[in-house]
N, C-alpha and C positions, 0 to 999 in steps of 0.2 A: 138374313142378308149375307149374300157371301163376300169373302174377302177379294181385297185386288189380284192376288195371286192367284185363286179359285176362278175369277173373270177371265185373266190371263189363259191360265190350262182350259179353260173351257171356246177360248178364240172369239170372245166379246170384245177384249183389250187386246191392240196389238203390241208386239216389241222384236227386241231384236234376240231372236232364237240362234243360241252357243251352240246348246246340245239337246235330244231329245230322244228320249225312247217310250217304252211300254208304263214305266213309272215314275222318270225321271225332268224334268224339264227344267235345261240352265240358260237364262238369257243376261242382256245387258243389264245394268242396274240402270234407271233414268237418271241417277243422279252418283255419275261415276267419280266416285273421289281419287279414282288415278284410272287411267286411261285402262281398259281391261276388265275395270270391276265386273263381276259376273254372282247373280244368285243362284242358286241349284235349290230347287224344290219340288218336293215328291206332290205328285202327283193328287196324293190321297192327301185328304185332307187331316192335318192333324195343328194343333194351336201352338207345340213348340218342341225345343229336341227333346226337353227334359218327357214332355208323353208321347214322344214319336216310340214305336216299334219298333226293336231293335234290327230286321231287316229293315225298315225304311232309312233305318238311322246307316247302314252298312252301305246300302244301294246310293244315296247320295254322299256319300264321304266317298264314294269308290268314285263317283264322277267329278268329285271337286278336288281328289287326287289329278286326274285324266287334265279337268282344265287348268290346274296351275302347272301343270308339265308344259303344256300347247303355251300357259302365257311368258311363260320361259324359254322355249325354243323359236316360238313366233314374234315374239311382242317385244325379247331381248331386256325384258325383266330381271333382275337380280334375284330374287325371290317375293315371297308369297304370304300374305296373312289367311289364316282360313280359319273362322267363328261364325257361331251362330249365338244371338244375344238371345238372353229367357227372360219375359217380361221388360216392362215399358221401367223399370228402374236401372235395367242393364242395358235399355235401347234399344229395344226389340219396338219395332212400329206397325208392323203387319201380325195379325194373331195367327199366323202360318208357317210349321215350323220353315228354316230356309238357312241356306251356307252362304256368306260373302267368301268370297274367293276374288283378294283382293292384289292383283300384283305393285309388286315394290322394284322401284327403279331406280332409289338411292334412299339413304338416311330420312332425306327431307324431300319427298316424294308427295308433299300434301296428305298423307295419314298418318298418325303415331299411335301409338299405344303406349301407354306410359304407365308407371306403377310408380307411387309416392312413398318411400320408405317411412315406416311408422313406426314410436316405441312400443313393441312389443315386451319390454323387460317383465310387466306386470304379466304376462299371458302366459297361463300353463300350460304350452304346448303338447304334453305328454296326455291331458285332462282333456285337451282342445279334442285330440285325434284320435281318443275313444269314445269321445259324443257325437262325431263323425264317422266312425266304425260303426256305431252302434244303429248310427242311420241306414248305414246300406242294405240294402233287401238284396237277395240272392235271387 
């Protein structure tokens, strides 16, 4: 069964088309947490950034660059959130990868991101970020 996204790029589902080219397609989010929200989603299907292609990964970040400049010069935006969530414990809801490109109009603009300072004293940082070196594949 294909995803909502994959409905969408195929013009079963309508929306409200940002942007669009050969590989790219960025539309309204239906459920805009600040006036602008826009997704950017390649075309090809893939389940998240983490296995997207590293050209699929380049080709939408180039356009969700493109739209958070437009929601800044048009939309008089302050700035911009831009993520993409991996899996359904980071918030990821559609299995297609995809970019919110989310403009900010003040502090308290109905979105935050927030990060809860934690005691680290116990964690061996040094230990931490060579068992994370040691993940990375070249």
């Amino acid at each position: 069964m294909k995803d909502i996204f994959c409905r969408i790029i195929d013009g079963e589902i309508p929306c409200a088309k940002v942007y669009e080219d050969d590989d790219v397609l960025a539309i309204l989010d239906i459920s805009q947490t600040t006036k602008g929200h826009t997704l950017v989603i390649p075309k090809a299907h893939c389940s998240d950034f983490l296995s997207a292609p590293k050209e699929t990964i380049d080709k939408v970040f180039a356009v969700a660059q493109r739209i958070g400049q437009a929601q800044i010069s048009m939309l008089g935006a302050k700035g911009v959130n831009i993520l993409s969530n991996v899996g359904s414990e980071a918030g990821q809801s559609v299995p297609h990868f995809h970019v919110h490109v989310i403009p900010r109009y003040g502090k308290d603009s109905g979105f935050q991101v927030t990060m809860k300072e934690q005691d680290i004293s116990s964690v061996d940082l040094p230990r931490l970020a060579c068992v994370i070196k040691e993940g990375i594949k070249e």
